[in-house]
C-alpha positions in Angstrom: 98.2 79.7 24.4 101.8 80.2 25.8 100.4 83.1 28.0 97.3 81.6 29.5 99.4 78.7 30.1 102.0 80.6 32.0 99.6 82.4 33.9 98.0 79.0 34.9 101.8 77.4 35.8 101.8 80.5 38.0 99.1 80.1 39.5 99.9 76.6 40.8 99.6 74.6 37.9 102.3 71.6 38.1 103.1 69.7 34.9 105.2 66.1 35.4 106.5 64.4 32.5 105.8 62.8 30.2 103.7 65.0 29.3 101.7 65.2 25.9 100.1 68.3 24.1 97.3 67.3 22.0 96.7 69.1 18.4 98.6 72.0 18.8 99.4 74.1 15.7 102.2 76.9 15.1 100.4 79.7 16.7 101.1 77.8 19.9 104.1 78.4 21.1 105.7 75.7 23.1 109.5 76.7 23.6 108.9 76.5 27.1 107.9 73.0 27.4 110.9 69.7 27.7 111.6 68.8 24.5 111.1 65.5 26.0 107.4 66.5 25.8 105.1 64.2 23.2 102.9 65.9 20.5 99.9 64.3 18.7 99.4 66.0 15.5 97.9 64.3 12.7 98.2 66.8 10.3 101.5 67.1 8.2 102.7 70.9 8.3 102.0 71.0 12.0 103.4 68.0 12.7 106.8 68.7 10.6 107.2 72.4 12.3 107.2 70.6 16.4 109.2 67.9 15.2 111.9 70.8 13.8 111.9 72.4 17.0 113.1 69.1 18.8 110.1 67.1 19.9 108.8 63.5 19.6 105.7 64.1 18.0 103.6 61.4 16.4 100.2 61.6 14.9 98.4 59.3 16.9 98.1 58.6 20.5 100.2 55.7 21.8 101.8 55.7 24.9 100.8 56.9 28.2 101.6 60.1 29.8 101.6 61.7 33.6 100.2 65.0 32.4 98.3 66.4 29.2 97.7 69.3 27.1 94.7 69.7 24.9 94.4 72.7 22.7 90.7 72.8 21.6 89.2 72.5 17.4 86.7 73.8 16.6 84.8 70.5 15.8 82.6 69.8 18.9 82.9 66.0 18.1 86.6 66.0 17.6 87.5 68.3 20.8 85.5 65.7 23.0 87.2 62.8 21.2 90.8 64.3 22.5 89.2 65.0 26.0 88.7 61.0 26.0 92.0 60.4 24.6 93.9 62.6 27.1 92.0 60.8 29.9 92.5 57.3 28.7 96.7 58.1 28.6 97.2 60.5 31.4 97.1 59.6 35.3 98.0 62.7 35.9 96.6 65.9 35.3 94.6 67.5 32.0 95.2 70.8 31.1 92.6 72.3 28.1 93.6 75.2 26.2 90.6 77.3 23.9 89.2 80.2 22.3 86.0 81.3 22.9 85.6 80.6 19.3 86.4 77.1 19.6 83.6 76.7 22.2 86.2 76.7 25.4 83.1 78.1 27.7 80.8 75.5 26.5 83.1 72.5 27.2 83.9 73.9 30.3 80.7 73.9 31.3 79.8 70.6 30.2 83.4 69.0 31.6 82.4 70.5 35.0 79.5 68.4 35.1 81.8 65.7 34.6 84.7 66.4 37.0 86.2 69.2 39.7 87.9 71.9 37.9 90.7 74.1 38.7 91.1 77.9 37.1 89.5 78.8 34.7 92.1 81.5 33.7 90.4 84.1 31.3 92.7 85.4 28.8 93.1 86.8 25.0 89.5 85.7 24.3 90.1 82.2 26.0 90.0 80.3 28.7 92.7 77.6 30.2 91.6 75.2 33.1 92.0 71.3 34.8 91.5 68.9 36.3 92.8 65.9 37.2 92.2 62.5 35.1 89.2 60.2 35.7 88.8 58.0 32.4 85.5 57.0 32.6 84.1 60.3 33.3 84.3 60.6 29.4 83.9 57.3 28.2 81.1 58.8 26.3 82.9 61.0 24.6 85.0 59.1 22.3 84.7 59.3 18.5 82.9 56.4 16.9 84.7 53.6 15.9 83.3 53.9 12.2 81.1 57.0 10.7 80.0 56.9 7.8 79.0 59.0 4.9 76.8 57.2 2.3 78.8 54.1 1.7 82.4 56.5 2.4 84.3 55.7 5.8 85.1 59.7 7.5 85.9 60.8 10.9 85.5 63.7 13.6 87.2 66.9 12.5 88.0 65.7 8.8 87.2 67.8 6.3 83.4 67.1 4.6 83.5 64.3 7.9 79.3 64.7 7.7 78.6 64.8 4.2 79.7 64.9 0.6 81.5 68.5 -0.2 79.4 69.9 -2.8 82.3 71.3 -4.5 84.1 67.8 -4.7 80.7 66.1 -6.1 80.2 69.4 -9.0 83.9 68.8 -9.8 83.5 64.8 -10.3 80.6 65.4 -12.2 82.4 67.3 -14.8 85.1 65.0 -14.6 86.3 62.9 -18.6 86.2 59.0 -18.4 89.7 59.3 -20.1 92.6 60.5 -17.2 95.2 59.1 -18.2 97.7 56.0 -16.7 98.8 58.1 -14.0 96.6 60.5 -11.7 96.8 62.4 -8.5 94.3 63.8 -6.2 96.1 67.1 -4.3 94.0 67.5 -1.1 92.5 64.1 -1.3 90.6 64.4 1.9 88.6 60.9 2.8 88.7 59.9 -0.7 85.7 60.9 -2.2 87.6 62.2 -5.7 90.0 59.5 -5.9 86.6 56.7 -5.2 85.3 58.2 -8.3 88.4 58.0 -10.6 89.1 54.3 -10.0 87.1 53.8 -12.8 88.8 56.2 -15.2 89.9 54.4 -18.4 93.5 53.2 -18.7 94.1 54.4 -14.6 96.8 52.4 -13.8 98.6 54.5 -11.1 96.5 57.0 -8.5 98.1 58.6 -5.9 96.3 59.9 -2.7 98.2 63.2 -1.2 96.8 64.4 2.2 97.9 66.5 4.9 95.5 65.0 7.5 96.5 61.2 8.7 93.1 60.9 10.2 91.4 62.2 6.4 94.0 59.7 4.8 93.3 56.8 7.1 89.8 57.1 5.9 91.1 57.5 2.5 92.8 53.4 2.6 89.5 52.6 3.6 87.4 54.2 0.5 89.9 53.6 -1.9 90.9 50.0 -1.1 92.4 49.6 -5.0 95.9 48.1 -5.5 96.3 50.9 -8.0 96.6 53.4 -5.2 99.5 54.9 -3.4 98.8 56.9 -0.4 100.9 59.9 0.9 100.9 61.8 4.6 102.3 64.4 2.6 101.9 68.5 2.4 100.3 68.8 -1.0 102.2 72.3 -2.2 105.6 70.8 -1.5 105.2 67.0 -2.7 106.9 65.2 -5.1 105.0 62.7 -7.6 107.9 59.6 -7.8 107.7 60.4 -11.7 105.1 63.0 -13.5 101.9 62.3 -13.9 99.4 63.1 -16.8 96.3 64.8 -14.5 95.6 66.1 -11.3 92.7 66.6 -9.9 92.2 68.9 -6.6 89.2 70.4 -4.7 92.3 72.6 -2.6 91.6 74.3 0.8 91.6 78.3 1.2 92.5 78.6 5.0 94.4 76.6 6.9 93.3 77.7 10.4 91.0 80.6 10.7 90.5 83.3 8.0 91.3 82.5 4.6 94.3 82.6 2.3 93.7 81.9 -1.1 97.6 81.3 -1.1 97.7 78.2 -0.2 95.4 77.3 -3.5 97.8 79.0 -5.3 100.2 77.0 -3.8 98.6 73.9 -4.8 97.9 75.0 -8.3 102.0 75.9 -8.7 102.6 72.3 -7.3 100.5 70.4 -9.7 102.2 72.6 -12.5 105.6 70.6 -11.2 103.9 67.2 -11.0 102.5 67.2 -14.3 103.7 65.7 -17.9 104.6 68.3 -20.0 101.0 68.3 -21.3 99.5 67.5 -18.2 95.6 68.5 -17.4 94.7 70.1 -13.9 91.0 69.9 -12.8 90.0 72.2 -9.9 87.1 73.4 -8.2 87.4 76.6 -6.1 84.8 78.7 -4.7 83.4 81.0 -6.7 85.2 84.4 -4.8 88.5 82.9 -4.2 91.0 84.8 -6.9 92.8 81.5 -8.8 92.4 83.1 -12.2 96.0 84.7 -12.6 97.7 81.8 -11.5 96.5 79.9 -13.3 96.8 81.7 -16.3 100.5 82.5 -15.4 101.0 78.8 -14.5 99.5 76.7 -17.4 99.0 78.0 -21.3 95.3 76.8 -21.4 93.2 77.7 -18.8 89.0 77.1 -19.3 86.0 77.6 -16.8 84.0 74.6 -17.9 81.0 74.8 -15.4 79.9 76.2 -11.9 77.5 77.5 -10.4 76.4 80.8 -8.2 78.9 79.0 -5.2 81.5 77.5 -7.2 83.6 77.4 -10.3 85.5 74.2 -12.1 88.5 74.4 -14.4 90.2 72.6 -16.7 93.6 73.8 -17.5 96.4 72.1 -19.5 100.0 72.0 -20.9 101.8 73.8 -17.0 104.5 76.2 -17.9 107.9 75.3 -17.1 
């Protein structure tokens, strides 16, 4: 992104502060911005790496701005949601950052419809281009104020946001009635796992841990028990306030593009920490992703106990210290 947007500043581009860059993530790089500059990102990791490097950054939009940044999703429906958002806070000018694999060219073609636009600027299988902020050419395009999935509240560019992951509804399915008094749910997405355990016998703690604040704020919605804690919180490094006796997690394998069945390894090593001594894990993974060794090197009973051609569950107890 930093070299489309140089060649863009270059070209004529002017930015005034404030200025606010929507959703960027760590492959951005955004040393040459103010650190006075405001970034909205909702989702933990991200969120914690600009705020390290000096800026104000928040994971919702507040306060209005002169100028914005928006660096494109891939979710249709969310990239059109922080179009509106940008144009609702900035007076100024809005700058859109994409790959061609996040649909840059199709937005730009349907923004330009909309609005006059300045560049495009064609680089490193992207595009970069603005225009200058006119509100209710996208009133339109804002995200719902509630969308629903069955009787669950989810949102544009969450996880599963359409319908219920298959993996999460095989891995409830195999779930005991007995959990034990105190129970997390790594990954806990909108709440769909969590929903399901509020019935478990003897629950008396359950604690939500998401990355995404727009996934969690969904969550408070779906899981609306006095019994549940909720925590914007990286899953692989959290801390449970005292052990608890099971963990259930449907983890994600990539965090932006290709996969990396790391970071399910890394969530299987951090429910090893959070559990009780004889602690039970129950996972679902897909059925490629190589969790087998970790597991076995991280907990002293490790079982397949169903699946399918897609997916695989496990119970696993007793984490290795």
């Amino acid at each position: 992104m930093s070299s489309r947007l140089d060649l863009a500043l270059q070209s004529g581009l002017v930015l005034s502060q404030p200025l606010t860059v929507f959703g960027p993530s760590p492959d951005h790089d955004l040393s040459a911005l103010p650190r006075e500059s405001r970034i909205i990102q909702p989702f933990k990791p991200f969120h914690d790496h600009f705020a390290d490097q000096g800026f104000t950054t928040t994971p919702l939009t507040s306060e209005a701005c002169q100028d914005a940044i928006v660096i494109l999703p891939r979710a249709k429906a969310l990239a059109r949601s922080l179009i509106h958002q940008a144009s609702n806070h900035a007076s100024g000018v809005i700058v859109v950052d994409g790959a061609k694999t996040d649909g840059v060219d199709s937005l730009l073609k349907d923004i330009r419809k909309r609005v006059a636009v300045e560049g495009p600027i064609s680089k490193a299988h992207g595009k970069i281009f603005w225009f200058q902020s006119e509100p209710q050419a996208f009133a339109d395009w804002a995200a719902p104020d509630s969308q629903t999935v069955d009787t669950y509240h989810t949102a544009p560019g969450v996880f599963s946001a359409d319908g219920i992951d298959p993996a999460s509804a095989l891995l409830q399915g195999a779930l005991p009635k007995k959990m034990g008094a105190r129970v997390a749910d790594l990954g806990a997405g909108w709440g769909f796992l969590s929903a399901g355990l509020l019935d478990a016998d003897g629950l008396r703690t359950l604690h939500l841990v998401e990355a995404d604040h727009s996934a969690l704020t969904c969550a408070r919605a779906n899981v609306a028990d006095p019994r549940a804690q909720f925590h914007w919180a990286d899953a692989t490094t959290w801390k449970a306030p005292d052990p608890v006796d099971t963990i259930v997690m449907n983890p994600p394998f990539h965090t932006s593009r290709s996969a990396d069945p790391a970071l399910g390894q890394a969530f299987i090593k951090s429910a090893a920490r959070n559990l009780t001594r004889h602690g039970d894990l129950w996972m679902v993974a897909n059925r490629h992703l190589p969790y087998e060794t970790t597991l076995t090197e991280t907990f002293a009973h490790v079982q397949e106990v169903t699946g399918d051609n897609r997916f695989k569950v496990f119970h696993t107890s007793r984490p290795r210290r």
